[in-house]
N, C-alpha and C positions, 0 to 999 in steps of 0.2 A: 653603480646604479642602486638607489634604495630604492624602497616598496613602493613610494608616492610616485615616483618615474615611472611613466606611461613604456607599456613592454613596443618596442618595433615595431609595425608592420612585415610581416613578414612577406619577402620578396619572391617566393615562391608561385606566383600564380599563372595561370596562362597568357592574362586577356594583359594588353597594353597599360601600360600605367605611368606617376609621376617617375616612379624608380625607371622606369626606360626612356624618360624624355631625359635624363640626367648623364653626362657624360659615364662611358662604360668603362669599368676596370675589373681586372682580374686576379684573383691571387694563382702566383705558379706553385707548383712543387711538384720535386723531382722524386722518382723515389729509386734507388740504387739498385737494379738486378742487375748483376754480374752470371757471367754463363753458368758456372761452375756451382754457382751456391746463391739462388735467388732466395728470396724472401717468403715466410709462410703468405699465404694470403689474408689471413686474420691480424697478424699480427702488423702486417703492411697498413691495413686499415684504422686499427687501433693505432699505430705512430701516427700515419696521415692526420685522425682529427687529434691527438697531441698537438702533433706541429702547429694547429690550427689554433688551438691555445695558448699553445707560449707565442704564438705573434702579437695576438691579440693583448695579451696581459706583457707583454714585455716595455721595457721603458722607454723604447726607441718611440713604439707606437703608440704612446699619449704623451700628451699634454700637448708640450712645445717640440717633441722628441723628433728625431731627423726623421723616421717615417710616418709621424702621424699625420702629415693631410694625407699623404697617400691611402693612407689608413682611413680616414674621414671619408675622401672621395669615394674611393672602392664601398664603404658602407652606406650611404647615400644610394648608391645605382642597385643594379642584381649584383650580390658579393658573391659574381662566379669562381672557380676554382680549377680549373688546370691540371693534372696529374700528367707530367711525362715522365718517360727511363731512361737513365742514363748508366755507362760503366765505362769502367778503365777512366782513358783520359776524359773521355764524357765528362765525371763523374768528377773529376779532379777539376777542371775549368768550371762548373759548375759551382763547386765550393770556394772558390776563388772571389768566385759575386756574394757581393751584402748578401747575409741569409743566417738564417738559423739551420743547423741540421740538429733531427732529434732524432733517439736512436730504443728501438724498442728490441724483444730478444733476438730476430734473427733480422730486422727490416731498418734502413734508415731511409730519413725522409727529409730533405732539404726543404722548407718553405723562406719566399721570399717575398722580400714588399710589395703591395701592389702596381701592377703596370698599366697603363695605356691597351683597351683591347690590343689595337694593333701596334702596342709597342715594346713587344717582349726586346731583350737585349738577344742581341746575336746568336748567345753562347747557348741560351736555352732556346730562340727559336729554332735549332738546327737540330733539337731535341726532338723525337717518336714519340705519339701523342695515342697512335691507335697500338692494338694488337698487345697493349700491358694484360696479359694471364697469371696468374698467381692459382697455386693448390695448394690446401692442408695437407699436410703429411697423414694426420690426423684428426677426428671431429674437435673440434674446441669445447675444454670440459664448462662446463656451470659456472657463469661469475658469479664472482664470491658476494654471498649478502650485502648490503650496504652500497657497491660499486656503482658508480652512474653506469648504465647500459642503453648505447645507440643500439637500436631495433630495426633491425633490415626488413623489406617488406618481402614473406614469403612467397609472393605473387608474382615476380620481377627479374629478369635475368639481366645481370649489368656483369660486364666487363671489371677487371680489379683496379682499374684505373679508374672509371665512373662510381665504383664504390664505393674509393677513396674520397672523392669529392663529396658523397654523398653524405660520408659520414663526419666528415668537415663541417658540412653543412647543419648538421644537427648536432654537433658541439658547440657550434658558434650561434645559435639558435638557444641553448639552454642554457649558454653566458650571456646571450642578452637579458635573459630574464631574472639572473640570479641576485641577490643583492651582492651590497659593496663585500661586505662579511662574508658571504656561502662563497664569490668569486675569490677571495682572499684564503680562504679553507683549502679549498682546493685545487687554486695553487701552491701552494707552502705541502701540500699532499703530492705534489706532482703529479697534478692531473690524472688519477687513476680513471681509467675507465674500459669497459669490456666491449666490444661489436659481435652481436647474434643475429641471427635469423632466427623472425619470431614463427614459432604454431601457426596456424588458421584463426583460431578460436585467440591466441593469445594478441593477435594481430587486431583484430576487430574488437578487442577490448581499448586496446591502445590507441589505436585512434579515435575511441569514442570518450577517450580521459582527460581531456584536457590539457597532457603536457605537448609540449610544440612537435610539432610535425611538418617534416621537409615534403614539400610537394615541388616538382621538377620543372620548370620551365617548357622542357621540354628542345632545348637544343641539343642533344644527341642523344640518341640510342632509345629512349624510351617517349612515351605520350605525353604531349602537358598534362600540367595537375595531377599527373601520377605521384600517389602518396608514398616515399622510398624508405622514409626513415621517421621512427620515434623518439624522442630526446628523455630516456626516463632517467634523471637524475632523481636521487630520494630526497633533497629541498624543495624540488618543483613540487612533488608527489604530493608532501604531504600539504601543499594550499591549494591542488586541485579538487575539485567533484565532477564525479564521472559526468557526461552528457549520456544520454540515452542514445542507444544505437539502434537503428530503424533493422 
């Protein structure tokens, strides 16, 4: 996308829209808790919107590539997201299906082409959708200067599965916006980026900035139009000006 490209609509709203008259697709992803040695929950989230990236940017899902309508349709409608768990053989037949797994320090996370709302394959729908928990061992130190930083909303109690999507959602929110060049940077960077929980004060700065913000549908767990996530990438940043906050 260059600068002249009109940024999305983002699909985030409560009230009915074109994006919901449009066939529905979902993206899945799995993300691997084994009993013995699950996943931190920062770092589960930081792979999840990774994953969410390298689908996006990968060859399959443009041009003429084997997933790209899938890819076009899902982005067309609400580009919902999915998080279920899987292990042992779970986890193994799951890898089995087209997908990407990508893997951060202690978390991996399968994403897959988009489906059909009601047409996941077998193998994932027999997958566990509710009850994904995830704990830090420890707080998550300060991301490093420069780092894109998805912004959780400190207001919000979601589940580490609803997190994951959420923060999906706001990495694929700050690739829509980005140019051809800044989306090229940071791929070829391997997608770095941090997941925090913002302040109060630093919350209510953020959304009054300018850079995109996920606001929830509102199909599970939380209220429509609930604001979850901020996409502060330092490209976006610096062609923003703040709006005023009432």
């Amino acid at each position: 996308m260059n600068n002249d490209t009109p940024v999305q609509e983002s699909p985030f709203r409560s009230e009915p829209g074109v994006r919901d008259q449009a066939p529905q697709f979902v993206l899945p992803l799995v993300v691997r808790i084994e009993r013995a040695a699950p996943p931190a929950r920062t770092d589960a989230l930081e792979t999840a919107a990774r994953a969410v990236l390298v689908m996006l940017a990968d060859e399959r899902s443009l041009g003429d590539g084997e997933w790209a309508g899938a890819v076009r349709d899902w982005q067309d409608a609400r580009i919902r997201k999915v998080v279920r768990r899987a292990r042992g053989a779970e986890w193994r037949r799951a890898e089995a299906l087209p997908g990407i797994t990508v893997t951060g320090k202690s978390a991996e996370v399968r994403v897959f082409p988009p489906v059909p709302l009601d047409g996941w394959p077998r193998e994932l729908a027999k997958l566990q959708v509710s009850g994904t928990d995830l704990d830090d061992p420890e707080p998550p130190a300060p991301a490093d200067p420069g780092t894109p930083v998805l912004w959780l909303s400190p207001d919000l109690e979601m589940s580490a599965g609803k997190a994951m999507a959420q923060a999906g959602h706001g990495a694929q929110l700050a690739w829509w916006e980005l140019t051809d060049g800044e989306r090229e940077a940071w791929r070829d960077a391997g997608f770095p980026l941090a997941v925090r929980t913002a302040g109060p004060d630093h919350w209510r700065r953020l959304t009054g900035s300018g850079l995109p913000v996920v606001r929830d549908a509102g199909f599970t767990e939380i209220a429509p139009g609930s604001c979850t996530v901020v996409a502060d990438h330092p490209a976006l940043r610096q062609r923003r000006r703040p709006r005023p906050v009432p």
